[in-house]
C-alpha positions in Angstrom: -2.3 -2.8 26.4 -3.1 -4.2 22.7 0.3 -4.2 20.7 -2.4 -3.0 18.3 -3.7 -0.1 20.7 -0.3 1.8 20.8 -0.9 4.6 19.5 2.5 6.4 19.7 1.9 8.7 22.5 -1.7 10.5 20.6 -4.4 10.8 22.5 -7.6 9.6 20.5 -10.0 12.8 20.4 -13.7 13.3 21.5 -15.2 14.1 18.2 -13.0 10.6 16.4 -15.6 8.0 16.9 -13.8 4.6 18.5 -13.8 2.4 14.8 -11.8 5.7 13.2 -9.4 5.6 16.1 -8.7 1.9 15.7 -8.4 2.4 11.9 -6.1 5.6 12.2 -3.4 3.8 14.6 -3.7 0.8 11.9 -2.3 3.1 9.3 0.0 4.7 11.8 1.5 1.7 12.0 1.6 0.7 8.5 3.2 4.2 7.5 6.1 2.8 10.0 6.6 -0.2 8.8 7.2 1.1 5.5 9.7 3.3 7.1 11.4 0.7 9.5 11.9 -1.4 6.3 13.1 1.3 4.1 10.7 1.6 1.4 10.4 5.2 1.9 11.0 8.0 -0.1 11.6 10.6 2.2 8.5 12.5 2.4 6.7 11.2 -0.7 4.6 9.2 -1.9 0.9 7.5 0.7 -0.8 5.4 2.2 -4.4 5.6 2.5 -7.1 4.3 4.3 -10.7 4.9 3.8 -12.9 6.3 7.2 -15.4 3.6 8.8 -18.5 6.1 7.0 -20.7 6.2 4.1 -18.9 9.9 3.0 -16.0 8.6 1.3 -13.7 10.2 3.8 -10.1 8.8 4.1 -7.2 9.1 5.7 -3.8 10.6 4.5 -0.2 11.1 5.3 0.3 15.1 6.3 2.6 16.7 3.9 6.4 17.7 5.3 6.5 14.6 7.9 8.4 11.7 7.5 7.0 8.3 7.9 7.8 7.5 11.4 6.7 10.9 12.7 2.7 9.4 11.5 0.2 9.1 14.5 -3.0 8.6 14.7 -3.4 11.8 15.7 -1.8 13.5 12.9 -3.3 11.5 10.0 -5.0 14.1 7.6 -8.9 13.5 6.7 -10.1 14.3 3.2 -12.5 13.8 0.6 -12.6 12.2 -2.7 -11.4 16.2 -4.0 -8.6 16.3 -2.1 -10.0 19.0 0.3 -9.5 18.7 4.5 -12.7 17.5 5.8 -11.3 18.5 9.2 -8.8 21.2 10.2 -5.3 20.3 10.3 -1.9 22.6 11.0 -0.7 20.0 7.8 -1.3 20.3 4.4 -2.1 17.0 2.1 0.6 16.3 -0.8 -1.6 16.6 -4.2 0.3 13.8 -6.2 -2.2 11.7 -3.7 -5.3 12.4 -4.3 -4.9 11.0 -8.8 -4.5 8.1 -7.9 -5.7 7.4 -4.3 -9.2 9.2 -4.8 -9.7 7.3 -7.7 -9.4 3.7 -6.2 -11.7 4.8 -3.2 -14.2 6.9 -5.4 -14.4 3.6 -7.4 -13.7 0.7 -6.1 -16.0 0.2 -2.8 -14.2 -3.4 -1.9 -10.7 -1.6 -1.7 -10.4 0.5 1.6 -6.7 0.9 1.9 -4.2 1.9 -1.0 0.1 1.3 -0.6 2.3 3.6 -3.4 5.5 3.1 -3.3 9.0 2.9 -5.6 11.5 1.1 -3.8 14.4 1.0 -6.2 13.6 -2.6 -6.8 10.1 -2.4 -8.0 10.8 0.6 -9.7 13.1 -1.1 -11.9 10.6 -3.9 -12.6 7.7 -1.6 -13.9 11.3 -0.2 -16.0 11.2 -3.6 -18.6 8.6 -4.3 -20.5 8.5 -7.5 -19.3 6.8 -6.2 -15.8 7.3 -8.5 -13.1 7.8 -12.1 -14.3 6.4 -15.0 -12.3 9.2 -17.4 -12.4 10.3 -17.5 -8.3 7.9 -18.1 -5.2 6.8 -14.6 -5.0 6.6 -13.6 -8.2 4.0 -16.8 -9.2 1.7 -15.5 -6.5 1.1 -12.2 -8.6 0.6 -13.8 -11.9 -2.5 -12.2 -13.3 -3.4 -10.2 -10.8 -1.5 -7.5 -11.9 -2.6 -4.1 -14.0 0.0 -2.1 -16.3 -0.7 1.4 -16.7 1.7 3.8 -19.0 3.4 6.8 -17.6 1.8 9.9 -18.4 4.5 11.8 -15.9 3.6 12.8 -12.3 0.4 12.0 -11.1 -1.4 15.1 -10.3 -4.0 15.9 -12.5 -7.8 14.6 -12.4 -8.0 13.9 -16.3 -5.6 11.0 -15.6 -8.0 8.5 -13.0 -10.5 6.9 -15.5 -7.7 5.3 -17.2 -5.9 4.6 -14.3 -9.0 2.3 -13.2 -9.3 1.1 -16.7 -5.9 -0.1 -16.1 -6.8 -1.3 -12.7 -9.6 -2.9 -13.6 -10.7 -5.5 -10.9 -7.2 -6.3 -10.0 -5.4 -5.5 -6.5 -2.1 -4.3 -8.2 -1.0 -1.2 -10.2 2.1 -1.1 -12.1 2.8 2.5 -12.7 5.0 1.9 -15.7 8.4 3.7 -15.2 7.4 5.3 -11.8 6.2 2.2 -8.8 3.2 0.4 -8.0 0.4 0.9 -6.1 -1.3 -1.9 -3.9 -4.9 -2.1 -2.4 -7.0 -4.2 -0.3 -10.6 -4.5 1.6 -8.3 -3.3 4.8 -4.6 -2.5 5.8 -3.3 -5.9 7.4 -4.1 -7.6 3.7 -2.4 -4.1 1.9 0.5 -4.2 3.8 0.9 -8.0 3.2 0.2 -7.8 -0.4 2.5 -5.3 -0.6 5.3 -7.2 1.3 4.8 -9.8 -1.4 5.1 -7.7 -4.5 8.3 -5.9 -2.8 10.2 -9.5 -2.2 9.0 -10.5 -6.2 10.7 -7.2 -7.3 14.1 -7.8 -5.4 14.6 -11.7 -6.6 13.8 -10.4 -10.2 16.0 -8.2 -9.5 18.7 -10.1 -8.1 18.1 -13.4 -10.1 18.5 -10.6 -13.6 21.7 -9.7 -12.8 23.1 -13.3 -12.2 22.7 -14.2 -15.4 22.0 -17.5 -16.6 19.0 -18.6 -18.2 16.1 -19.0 -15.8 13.8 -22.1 -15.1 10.5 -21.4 -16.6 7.7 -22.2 -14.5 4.4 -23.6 -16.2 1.2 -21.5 -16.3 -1.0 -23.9 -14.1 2.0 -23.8 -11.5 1.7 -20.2 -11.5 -1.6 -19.9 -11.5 -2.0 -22.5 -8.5 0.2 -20.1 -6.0 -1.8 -17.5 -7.1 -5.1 -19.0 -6.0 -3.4 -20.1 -2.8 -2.3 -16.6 -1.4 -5.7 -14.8 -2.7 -7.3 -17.5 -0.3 -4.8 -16.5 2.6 -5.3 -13.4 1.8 -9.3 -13.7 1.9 -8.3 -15.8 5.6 -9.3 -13.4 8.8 -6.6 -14.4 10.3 -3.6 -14.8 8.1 -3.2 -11.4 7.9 -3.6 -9.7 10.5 -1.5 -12.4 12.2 1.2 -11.5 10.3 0.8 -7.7 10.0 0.8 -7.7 14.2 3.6 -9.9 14.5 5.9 -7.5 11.7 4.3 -4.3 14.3 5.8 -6.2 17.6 9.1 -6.9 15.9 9.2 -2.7 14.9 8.0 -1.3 18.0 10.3 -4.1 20.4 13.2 -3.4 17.8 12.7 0.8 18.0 12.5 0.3 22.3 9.0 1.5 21.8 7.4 -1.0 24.1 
Protein backbone atom coordinates (compact mmCIF):
# COMPACT_ATOMS: atom_id res chain seq x y z
CA UNK A 1 0.00 0.00 0.00
CA UNK A 2 0.57 3.82 -1.11
CA UNK A 3 2.38 5.61 1.93
CA UNK A 4 -0.15 8.10 0.52
CA UNK A 5 -3.15 5.61 0.84
CA UNK A 6 -2.93 5.14 4.70
CA UNK A 7 -5.67 6.27 5.85
CA UNK A 8 -5.20 5.74 9.69
CA UNK A 9 -7.44 2.85 10.18
CA UNK A 10 -10.96 4.76 8.32
CA UNK A 11 -12.65 3.11 6.08
CA UNK A 12 -13.39 5.34 2.95
CA UNK A 13 -17.46 5.36 2.66
CA UNK A 14 -19.86 4.51 -0.17
CA UNK A 15 -21.46 7.79 -0.70
CA UNK A 16 -17.35 9.74 -0.61
CA UNK A 17 -16.61 9.53 -4.24
CA UNK A 18 -12.70 8.12 -4.77
CA UNK A 19 -11.06 11.92 -5.65
CA UNK A 20 -12.65 13.21 -2.03
CA UNK A 21 -11.23 10.08 -0.30
CA UNK A 22 -7.73 10.73 -1.75
CA UNK A 23 -8.09 14.44 -0.84
CA UNK A 24 -9.48 13.80 2.79
CA UNK A 25 -6.44 11.38 3.84
CA UNK A 26 -4.12 14.24 2.13
CA UNK A 27 -5.39 16.59 4.84
CA UNK A 28 -5.42 13.82 7.36
CA UNK A 29 -2.07 13.80 6.93
CA UNK A 30 -1.28 17.29 6.79
CA UNK A 31 -3.25 17.98 10.18
CA UNK A 32 -0.46 15.39 11.51
CA UNK A 33 2.24 16.79 10.45
CA UNK A 34 1.43 19.92 11.99
CA UNK A 35 1.05 18.06 15.10
CA UNK A 36 4.18 15.69 14.84
CA UNK A 37 6.15 19.03 14.41
CA UNK A 38 4.48 20.93 17.09
CA UNK A 39 2.91 23.70 15.53
CA UNK A 40 -0.31 22.97 17.17
CA UNK A 41 -2.39 24.79 19.42
CA UNK A 42 -4.10 22.26 21.16
CA UNK A 43 -7.45 22.17 19.57
CA UNK A 44 -7.36 25.43 17.65
CA UNK A 45 -6.89 26.85 14.90
CA UNK A 46 -7.47 24.65 10.70
CA UNK A 47 -6.59 23.45 7.99
CA UNK A 48 -8.76 23.33 5.04
CA UNK A 49 -9.15 21.86 1.93
CA UNK A 50 -11.59 22.50 -0.70
CA UNK A 51 -13.91 19.16 -2.08
CA UNK A 52 -13.04 17.87 -5.76
CA UNK A 53 -16.85 19.74 -6.85
CA UNK A 54 -18.21 22.71 -8.29
CA UNK A 55 -20.36 23.43 -4.71
CA UNK A 56 -17.67 25.05 -2.80
CA UNK A 57 -17.67 22.36 -0.25
CA UNK A 58 -14.52 21.93 1.92
CA UNK A 59 -13.15 20.05 4.34
CA UNK A 60 -12.55 20.98 8.10
CA UNK A 61 -11.03 19.88 11.32
CA UNK A 62 -13.98 18.56 13.82
CA UNK A 63 -14.07 20.68 16.83
CA UNK A 64 -12.82 18.99 20.43
CA UNK A 65 -10.11 16.66 18.58
CA UNK A 66 -6.73 17.08 18.59
CA UNK A 67 -4.57 17.05 15.51
CA UNK A 68 -3.42 13.55 15.44
CA UNK A 69 -6.82 12.12 16.23
CA UNK A 70 -7.78 13.67 12.23
CA UNK A 71 -8.88 10.90 9.68
CA UNK A 72 -10.23 10.90 6.72
CA UNK A 73 -13.08 9.70 8.12
CA UNK A 74 -13.71 12.30 10.58
CA UNK A 75 -12.94 15.37 8.52
CA UNK A 76 -16.07 17.74 8.75
CA UNK A 77 -17.72 18.89 5.29
CA UNK A 78 -19.12 22.39 5.03
CA UNK A 79 -20.14 25.14 2.98
CA UNK A 80 -18.94 28.59 2.35
CA UNK A 81 -21.64 29.47 5.63
CA UNK A 82 -20.07 27.41 7.85
CA UNK A 83 -23.07 24.97 7.94
CA UNK A 84 -22.49 20.79 7.78
CA UNK A 85 -23.20 19.74 4.41
CA UNK A 86 -23.17 16.21 5.79
CA UNK A 87 -24.05 14.91 9.24
CA UNK A 88 -21.29 14.58 11.66
CA UNK A 89 -21.35 13.57 15.68
CA UNK A 90 -18.64 16.83 15.56
CA UNK A 91 -19.26 20.21 15.56
CA UNK A 92 -17.04 22.80 13.22
CA UNK A 93 -15.05 25.60 15.37
CA UNK A 94 -16.51 29.09 14.03
CA UNK A 95 -13.22 31.15 14.27
CA UNK A 96 -12.79 28.97 10.83
CA UNK A 97 -15.10 29.67 8.70
CA UNK A 98 -13.77 34.20 8.67
CA UNK A 99 -11.11 33.50 7.29
CA UNK A 100 -11.17 30.03 5.60
CA UNK A 101 -14.58 30.62 3.73
CA UNK A 102 -13.38 33.67 2.53
CA UNK A 103 -10.12 32.49 0.63
CA UNK A 104 -12.28 29.54 -0.90
CA UNK A 105 -15.42 31.73 -1.61
CA UNK A 106 -12.86 33.94 -3.40
CA UNK A 107 -9.95 32.81 -4.54
CA UNK A 108 -10.76 29.75 -7.04
CA UNK A 109 -6.82 29.01 -7.63
CA UNK A 110 -6.34 28.49 -3.78
CA UNK A 111 -7.82 24.96 -2.68
CA UNK A 112 -6.13 24.42 0.63
CA UNK A 113 -5.63 27.02 3.57
CA UNK A 114 -2.75 26.47 6.78
CA UNK A 115 -3.58 28.92 10.06
CA UNK A 116 -1.35 28.63 12.47
CA UNK A 117 0.69 30.77 15.49
CA UNK A 118 3.59 28.88 16.40
CA UNK A 119 5.26 31.14 19.01
CA UNK A 120 7.81 32.00 16.38
CA UNK A 121 5.66 33.43 13.70
CA UNK A 122 3.48 34.86 16.13
CA UNK A 123 6.09 36.99 17.29
CA UNK A 124 7.12 38.03 13.75
CA UNK A 125 3.56 39.45 12.70
CA UNK A 126 4.36 41.11 16.67
CA UNK A 127 7.02 43.98 14.89
CA UNK A 128 6.10 46.15 12.54
CA UNK A 129 8.71 45.17 10.62
CA UNK A 130 6.81 41.63 9.63
CA UNK A 131 9.03 39.08 8.51
CA UNK A 132 12.30 40.49 7.11
CA UNK A 133 14.04 38.84 4.09
CA UNK A 134 17.54 38.96 5.15
CA UNK A 135 18.30 34.73 5.64
CA UNK A 136 17.59 31.83 3.07
CA UNK A 137 14.08 31.55 4.02
CA UNK A 138 13.09 34.64 4.71
CA UNK A 139 14.26 35.98 0.92
CA UNK A 140 12.01 33.40 -0.57
CA UNK A 141 8.87 35.27 0.91
CA UNK A 142 9.80 38.70 -0.06
CA UNK A 143 6.77 40.16 -1.69
CA UNK A 144 4.63 37.63 -1.54
CA UNK A 145 3.47 38.42 1.65
CA UNK A 146 -0.03 40.31 2.75
CA UNK A 147 -0.40 42.27 6.22
CA UNK A 148 -3.69 42.55 7.59
CA UNK A 149 -4.37 44.48 11.11
CA UNK A 150 -5.92 42.74 14.08
CA UNK A 151 -9.43 43.49 14.53
CA UNK A 152 -9.39 40.67 17.58
CA UNK A 153 -10.75 37.09 17.02
CA UNK A 154 -11.82 36.13 13.81
CA UNK A 155 -15.36 35.24 13.95
CA UNK A 156 -17.46 37.55 12.39
CA UNK A 157 -18.48 37.81 8.53
CA UNK A 158 -18.11 41.75 8.37
CA UNK A 159 -14.34 41.07 8.74
CA UNK A 160 -13.56 38.78 5.06
CA UNK A 161 -13.62 41.59 2.40
CA UNK A 162 -10.82 43.16 3.99
CA UNK A 163 -9.15 40.28 4.83
CA UNK A 164 -8.94 39.52 0.94
CA UNK A 165 -8.15 43.05 0.23
CA UNK A 166 -5.27 42.32 2.40
CA UNK A 167 -4.66 39.12 0.70
CA UNK A 168 -4.90 40.35 -2.46
CA UNK A 169 -3.30 37.82 -4.99
CA UNK A 170 -0.67 36.76 -2.60
CA UNK A 171 -0.25 33.15 -1.06
CA UNK A 172 0.51 34.56 2.59
CA UNK A 173 -1.49 36.22 5.35
CA UNK A 174 0.01 37.91 8.15
CA UNK A 175 -2.54 38.28 10.76
CA UNK A 176 -0.88 41.10 12.53
CA UNK A 177 -0.51 40.32 16.27
CA UNK A 178 -2.31 36.89 16.04
CA UNK A 179 -0.40 34.18 13.05
CA UNK A 180 -0.48 33.63 9.54
CA UNK A 181 -2.38 31.96 7.28
CA UNK A 182 -0.93 30.02 4.13
CA UNK A 183 -2.73 28.80 0.94
CA UNK A 184 -2.12 27.03 -2.21
CA UNK A 185 -3.77 25.38 -5.54
CA UNK A 186 -3.44 21.88 -3.24
CA UNK A 187 -2.03 20.68 0.14
CA UNK A 188 1.52 19.18 -0.77
CA UNK A 189 2.43 23.06 -2.02
CA UNK A 190 0.35 24.53 1.47
CA UNK A 191 2.15 22.40 3.66
CA UNK A 192 5.47 23.21 1.97
CA UNK A 193 4.84 26.83 1.83
CA UNK A 194 4.09 26.73 5.13
CA UNK A 195 7.21 24.85 6.29
CA UNK A 196 9.12 27.68 4.65
CA UNK A 197 7.38 30.67 6.35
CA UNK A 198 7.71 28.63 9.86
CA UNK A 199 11.74 28.19 9.35
CA UNK A 200 11.84 32.30 8.19
CA UNK A 201 10.02 33.07 11.53
CA UNK A 202 12.42 30.98 13.82
CA UNK A 203 15.93 32.38 12.22
CA UNK A 204 14.34 35.95 12.61
CA UNK A 205 13.76 34.99 15.59
CA UNK A 206 16.82 33.46 16.68
CA UNK A 207 19.21 35.78 14.56
CA UNK A 208 17.03 39.01 16.69
CA UNK A 209 18.01 37.93 19.85
CA UNK A 210 21.83 37.56 18.89
CA UNK A 211 22.24 40.79 18.45
CA UNK A 212 24.62 42.34 16.09
CA UNK A 213 23.84 44.20 13.15
CA UNK A 214 22.59 41.96 10.32
CA UNK A 215 23.98 41.67 6.64
CA UNK A 216 21.51 43.27 4.47
CA UNK A 217 20.65 41.41 1.44
CA UNK A 218 19.98 43.41 -1.85
CA UNK A 219 16.47 43.62 -3.37
CA UNK A 220 17.33 41.77 -6.77
CA UNK A 221 18.93 38.92 -4.44
CA UNK A 222 15.74 38.74 -2.71
CA UNK A 223 13.71 38.88 -5.33
CA UNK A 224 15.70 36.16 -7.28
CA UNK A 225 14.98 33.31 -4.36
CA UNK A 226 11.71 34.36 -4.49
CA UNK A 227 11.10 33.57 -8.21
CA UNK A 228 13.06 30.33 -7.70
CA UNK A 229 10.84 28.68 -5.00
CA UNK A 230 7.43 30.08 -6.68
CA UNK A 231 8.80 27.93 -9.71
CA UNK A 232 9.46 24.87 -7.39
CA UNK A 233 6.54 25.47 -5.97
CA UNK A 234 4.61 25.64 -9.55
CA UNK A 235 7.00 21.99 -10.23
CA UNK A 236 4.52 18.73 -10.04
CA UNK A 237 6.82 17.14 -8.44
CA UNK A 238 8.83 19.14 -5.91
CA UNK A 239 6.25 19.11 -3.74
CA UNK A 240 4.64 16.41 -3.43
CA UNK A 241 8.06 14.73 -3.21
CA UNK A 242 8.78 16.42 -0.32
CA UNK A 243 5.36 16.50 1.44
CA UNK A 244 5.49 12.27 1.01
CA UNK A 245 8.88 11.94 2.12
CA UNK A 246 8.00 14.48 5.62
CA UNK A 247 4.60 11.70 5.78
CA UNK A 248 7.04 8.51 5.74
CA UNK A 249 9.42 9.98 8.22
CA UNK A 250 5.98 10.73 10.66
CA UNK A 251 4.19 7.61 10.19
CA UNK A 252 7.85 5.25 10.33
CA UNK A 253 8.84 7.59 13.38
CA UNK A 254 5.07 7.18 15.24
CA UNK A 255 5.41 2.89 14.41
CA UNK A 256 2.53 3.53 12.19
CA UNK A 257 3.80 1.53 9.27
Amino acid sequence: MSIMQFSYGAQQPAHCSDEEWAVRIELAHCYRLVDYLGWTEMIFNHISARVPSPDNHYLVNPFALNYNEVTPANLLKVGLDGNLVEPSDYKANPAGFALHSAIHGARDDLHCVIHTHTTPISAVTMKKSGFEHNDFYGAQLYGRIGYHEFEGITLFAEEKERMLQSLGQKHILVLRNHGVAVCERDIQRTFFLLWTVQRAAEIQSAGRAMGGEDVQLADEVRQKCADLTQQLIRNDGFAVIFFEAIVRKMLKAQKLV
